[in-house]
Structures are given as C-alpha cells and as structure tokens.
C-alpha positions in Angstrom: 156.3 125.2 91.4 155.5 121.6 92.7 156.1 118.6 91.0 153.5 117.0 89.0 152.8 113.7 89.5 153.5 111.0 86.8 150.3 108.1 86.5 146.6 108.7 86.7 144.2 110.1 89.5 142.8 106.7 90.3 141.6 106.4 93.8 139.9 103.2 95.7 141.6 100.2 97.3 142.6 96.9 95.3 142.0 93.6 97.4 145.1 91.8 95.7 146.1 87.8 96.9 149.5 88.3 96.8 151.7 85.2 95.8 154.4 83.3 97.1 158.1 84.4 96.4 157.8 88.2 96.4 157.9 90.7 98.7 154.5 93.0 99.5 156.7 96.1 98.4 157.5 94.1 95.0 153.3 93.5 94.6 152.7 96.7 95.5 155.2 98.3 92.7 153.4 95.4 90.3 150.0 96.8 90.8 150.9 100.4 90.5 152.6 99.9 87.5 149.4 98.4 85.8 147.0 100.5 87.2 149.5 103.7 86.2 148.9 105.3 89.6 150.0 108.2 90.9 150.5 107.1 94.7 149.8 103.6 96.4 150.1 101.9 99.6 149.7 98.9 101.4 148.2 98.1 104.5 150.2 95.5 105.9 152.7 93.6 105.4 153.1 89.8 104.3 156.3 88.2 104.2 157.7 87.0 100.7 156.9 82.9 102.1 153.1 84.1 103.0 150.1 84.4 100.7 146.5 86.1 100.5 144.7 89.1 101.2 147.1 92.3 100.9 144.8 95.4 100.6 146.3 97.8 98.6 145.3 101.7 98.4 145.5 103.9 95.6 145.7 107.5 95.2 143.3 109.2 98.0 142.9 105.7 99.4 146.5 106.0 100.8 145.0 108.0 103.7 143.4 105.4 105.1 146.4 103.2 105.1 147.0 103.4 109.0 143.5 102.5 110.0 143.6 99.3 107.8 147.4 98.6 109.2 145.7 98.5 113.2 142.8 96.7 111.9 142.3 92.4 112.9 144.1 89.7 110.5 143.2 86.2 110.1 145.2 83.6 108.8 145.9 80.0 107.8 149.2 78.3 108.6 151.0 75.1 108.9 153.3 74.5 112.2 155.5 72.3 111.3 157.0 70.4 114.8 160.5 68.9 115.5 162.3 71.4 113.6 163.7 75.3 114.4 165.1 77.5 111.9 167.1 80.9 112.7 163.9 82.7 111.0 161.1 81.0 112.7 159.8 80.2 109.2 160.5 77.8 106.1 163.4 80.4 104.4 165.7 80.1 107.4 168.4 78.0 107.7 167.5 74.7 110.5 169.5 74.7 113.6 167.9 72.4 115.0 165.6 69.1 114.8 163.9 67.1 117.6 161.6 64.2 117.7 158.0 64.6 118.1 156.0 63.1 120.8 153.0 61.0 120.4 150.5 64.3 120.9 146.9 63.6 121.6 144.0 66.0 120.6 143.0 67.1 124.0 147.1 67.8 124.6 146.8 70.1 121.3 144.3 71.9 122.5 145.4 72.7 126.0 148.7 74.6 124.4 146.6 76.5 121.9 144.4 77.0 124.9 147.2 78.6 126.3 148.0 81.2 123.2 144.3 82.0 123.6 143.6 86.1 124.4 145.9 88.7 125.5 149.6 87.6 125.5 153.3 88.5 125.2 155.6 88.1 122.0 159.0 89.4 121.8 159.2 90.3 117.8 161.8 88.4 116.1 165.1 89.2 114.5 163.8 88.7 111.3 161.3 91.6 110.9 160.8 94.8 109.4 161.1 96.4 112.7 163.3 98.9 112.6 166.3 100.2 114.8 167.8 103.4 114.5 166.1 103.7 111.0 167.3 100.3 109.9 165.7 96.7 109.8 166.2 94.2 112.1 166.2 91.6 109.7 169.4 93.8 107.9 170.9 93.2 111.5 169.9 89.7 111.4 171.5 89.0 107.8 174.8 90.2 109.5 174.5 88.4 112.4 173.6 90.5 114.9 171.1 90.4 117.5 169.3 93.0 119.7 167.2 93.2 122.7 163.5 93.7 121.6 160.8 94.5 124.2 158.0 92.6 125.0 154.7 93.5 123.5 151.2 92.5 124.1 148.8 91.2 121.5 145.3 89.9 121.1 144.9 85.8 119.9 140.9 86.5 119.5 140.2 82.7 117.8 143.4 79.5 117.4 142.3 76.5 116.5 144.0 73.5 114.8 142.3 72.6 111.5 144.4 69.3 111.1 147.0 67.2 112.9 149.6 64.6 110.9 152.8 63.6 113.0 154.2 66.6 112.8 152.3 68.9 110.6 150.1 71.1 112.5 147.2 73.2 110.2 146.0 76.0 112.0 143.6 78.7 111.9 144.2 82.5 114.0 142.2 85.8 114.6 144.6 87.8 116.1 144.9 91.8 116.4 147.5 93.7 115.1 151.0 93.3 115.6 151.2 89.7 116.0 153.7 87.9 114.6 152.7 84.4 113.4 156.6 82.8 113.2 156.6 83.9 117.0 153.2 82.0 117.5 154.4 78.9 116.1 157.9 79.2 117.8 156.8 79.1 120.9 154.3 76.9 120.3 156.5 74.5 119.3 158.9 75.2 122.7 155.9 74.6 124.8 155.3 71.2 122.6 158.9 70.3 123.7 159.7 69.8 120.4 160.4 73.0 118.8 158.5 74.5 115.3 159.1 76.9 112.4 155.9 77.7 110.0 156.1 76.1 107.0 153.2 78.4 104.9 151.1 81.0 106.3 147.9 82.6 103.8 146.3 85.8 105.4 142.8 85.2 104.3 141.1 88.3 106.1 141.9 91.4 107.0 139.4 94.2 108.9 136.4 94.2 106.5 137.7 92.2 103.8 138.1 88.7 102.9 140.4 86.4 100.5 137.4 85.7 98.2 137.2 89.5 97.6 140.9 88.9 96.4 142.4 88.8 93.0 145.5 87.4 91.5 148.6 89.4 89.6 147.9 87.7 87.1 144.1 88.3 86.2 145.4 92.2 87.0 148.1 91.8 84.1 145.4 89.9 81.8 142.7 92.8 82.5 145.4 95.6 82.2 145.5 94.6 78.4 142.1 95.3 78.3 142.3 99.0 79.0 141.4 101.2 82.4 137.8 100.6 82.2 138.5 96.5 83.1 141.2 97.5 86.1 139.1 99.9 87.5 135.9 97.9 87.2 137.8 96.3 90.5 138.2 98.9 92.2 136.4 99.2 95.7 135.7 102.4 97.5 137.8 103.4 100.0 135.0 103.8 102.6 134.6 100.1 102.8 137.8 99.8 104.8 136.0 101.8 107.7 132.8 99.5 107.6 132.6 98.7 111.4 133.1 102.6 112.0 129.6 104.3 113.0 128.7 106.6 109.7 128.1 110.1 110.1 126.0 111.6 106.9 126.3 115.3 106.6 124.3 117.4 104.8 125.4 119.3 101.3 125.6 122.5 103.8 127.5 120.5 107.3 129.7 119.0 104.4 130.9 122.5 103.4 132.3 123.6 106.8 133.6 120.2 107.1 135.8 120.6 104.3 136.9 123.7 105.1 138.4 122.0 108.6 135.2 123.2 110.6 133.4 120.8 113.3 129.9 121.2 112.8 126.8 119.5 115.1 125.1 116.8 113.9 122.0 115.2 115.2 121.9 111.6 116.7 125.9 111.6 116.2 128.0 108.9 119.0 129.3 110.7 121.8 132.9 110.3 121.4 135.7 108.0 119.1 136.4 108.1 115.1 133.5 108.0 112.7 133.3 107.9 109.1 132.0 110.8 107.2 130.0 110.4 104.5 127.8 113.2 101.9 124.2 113.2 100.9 125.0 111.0 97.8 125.6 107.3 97.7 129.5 106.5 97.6 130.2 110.0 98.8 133.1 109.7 101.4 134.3 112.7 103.0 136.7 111.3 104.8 137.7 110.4 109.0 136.2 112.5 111.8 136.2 112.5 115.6 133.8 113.5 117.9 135.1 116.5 120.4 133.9 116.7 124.1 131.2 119.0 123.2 129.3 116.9 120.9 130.8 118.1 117.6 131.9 116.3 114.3 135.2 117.1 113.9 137.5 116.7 110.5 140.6 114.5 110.7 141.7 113.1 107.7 139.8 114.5 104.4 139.8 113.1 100.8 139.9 114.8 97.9 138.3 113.4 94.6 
C-alpha cells in the first residue's frame, strides 16, 4: 500500500522574492511549511547572496518545474572592479585587489558590447554543478578544483545602469544557464582590473516579474490568517507556459487526451510543445506536443 502523503492538495505556483542570507532550498522548505503542502519545487536556483523572483510550484505545479528552469532570467547586479574573490561573488574570501582605471562611458560599453549574444562561460567552482553526484562547490570548500567544459549561453540585453569609481550597476537578459559571477569575472579581466559581484536581484523570470513577488514574511503574516489568505496568492500553473501557443480541446478531445491518446485538432501549429487547456476557464490539462502527422499529443498531464 503506498504512502500517503502528509500536507494538503494545494496546487498553483507561489512567485516568492526570496531574501538575502538563505539558501532557495531553505525558502523553499519555509513556504511549504506554511502552505502545509504536500510536494513543492523550485524553478531555479538563487544563490544565498542573491535576491528576487524565485517561482516556486506546489503540488501538481511541480510538473512544470523543468520548463520554468530553461526559461529567460533577468537580473540586477552590482560589479564591483579592482577586487577578485575565490567565489566570484561578495562571500568569497579576496585574493586579490587592483587599481581601477580612469574608465570612460564609451570604454564601458564597448566591453559589455562584447558580452553581448551568444558566448562561452566555463561554470565556476563554486556551483551546484554536480560531479559524480556531488557539488562542485563541496569540492571547492575542500580545495579542489576540476576541469569544467565550456558552455554556450545567450546575453539577450547588458547594459550598465550606473557607474561610480568602481561600482558598476548593471542590468542582464540572459537565457538559461548563465552564471552571473562568471559574467562579472570576466568582465572585470577584460577591464584589466579584475571584479567579483557584490549583490545580484533576479527580477524576472519567463512570464513573471518581481512585482508579482511576495515576501516571507507577508507569507508568515497571512499563514496566521488561515488557508483561504495563502491561497488567495496562489497563481495557476498555466501561467508559467504563457508564451506557449494554447491548444483548447473539447470536453470529448479532452477525454482521449487524458487517457494518453493524441487526438486532431483544428487550426493546431504544426510541430513543438503547446499548452493544453479544457473548455472551461482555468482548465489546464497539461503539456502536449505536436506529432509529424498533425496530432496533439499528451506529455506531461495534471491531475486536480
């Protein structure tokens, strides 16, 4: 007989702007907790020294986890120049410092000019990567380094939001995968003066945006308040797929679809993922793909 489940069967995705000083497994655990769910995920993480937009699925949202994770980030940072840490970032220890040179706007722009589309990061020691099943940042803490391959990113949108002496404000679109530390790191080397980033705040991610966001804390103050207040913020899960092309499928298509049939539908795109939706409002299905010969195919369902 399987297990069941401690919490409650509460599904939709939480848009939480996770502080400073934790970790986005430690927020995750936090909101679970209030809410009193029986699963929950996250769709990204943000290292304990970032802030901002961490989207956080609960219950059936969690199958939509891995199409938030690829989606497009944006964030806020501050570069700051003439001094290197072992991390890339403010927590590391400094191993190095150099002066600054006189930099003029046009020169600032030329080097984020250069960061500017498709280009090549190696991921840093200190990540979440993993190696054999175990952290990199776990090697790291033991002093021990790897090779990592080379991999290829998207910088869609970098520009500099502010320049004093050697503070550097910053704004990036950039596609999954990319790790900011490495974008200031380099930065910096190209600079000639070397960087770490001081704060970083992830202020959209895929559809949603940090004004969407709320805090712990108004969580923990509306958790007092009963179910009806937490879940009043809940947001459906289908929102996460908003640049998808929706598929609506009648009571009868809807049927076969749940029981793992592909069914034709009329007008439907010709090929990639689509989002699957009933005849009432709010009525997700789930994640279907379109097959060579036209038809709407099932791929990930939900259950409510």
């Amino acid at each position: 007989m399987a297990r069941r489940r401690k919490g409650r069967a509460v599904h939709g995705i939480i848009l939480l702007d996770k502080p400073t000083g934790i970790s986005s497994n430690a927020a995750l655990q936090q909101v679970k907790r209030l809410f009193n769910a029986q699963k929950a995920g996250h769709t990204g993480s943000l290292d304990p020294l970032a802030t901002g937009l961490l989207p956080i699925c609960l219950g059936e949202a969690t199958k939509i986890t891995s199409y938030l994770l690829d989606a497009d980030k944006k964030y806020q940072g501050v570069a700051k120049l003439g001094v290197c840490t072992n991390t890339a970032d403010a927590e590391g220890e400094i191993t190095q410092t150099r002066s600054v040179p006189v930099l003029s706007d046009n020169t600032i722009e030329m080097v984020l000019d250069s960061f500017r589309g498709e280009i090549s990061q190696i991921p840093p020691m200190h990540s979440a990567l993993k190696l054999n099943g175990k952290p990199l940042y776990e090697l790291a803490r033991q002093g021990i380094e790897v090779e990592r391959k080379a991999r290829n990113v998207s910088i869609f949108e970098l520009k500099k939001l502010s320049f004093d002496k050697d503070e550097l404000v910053f704004f990036v679109h950039c596609s999954k995968g990319t790790y900011i530390r490495t974008l200031v790191e380099d930065l910096g080397e190209i600079l000639e003066c070397g960087a770490h980033l001081k704060s970083l705040r992830r202020v959209a991610a895929g559809p949603f945006d940090i004004n969407q966001a709320v805090s712990l804390d108004k969580l923990t103050a509306l958790a007092e308040e009963g179910w009806d207040a937490l879940d009043g913020l809940l947001i459906p899960m289908h929102t996460a797929l908003a640049d998808w092309p929706e598929i609506n499928l009648s009571d009868n298509s809807a049927y076969y679809v749940r029981q793992g049939q592909p069914v034709l539908v009329p007008k439907a795109p010709s090929n990639g993922w689509v989002r699957l939706m009933g005849e009432k409002p709010d009525d997700f299905i789930g994640i279907g793909h379109i097959l060579e010969d036209g038809r709407v195919a099932p791929k990930r369902l939900v259950n409510l």
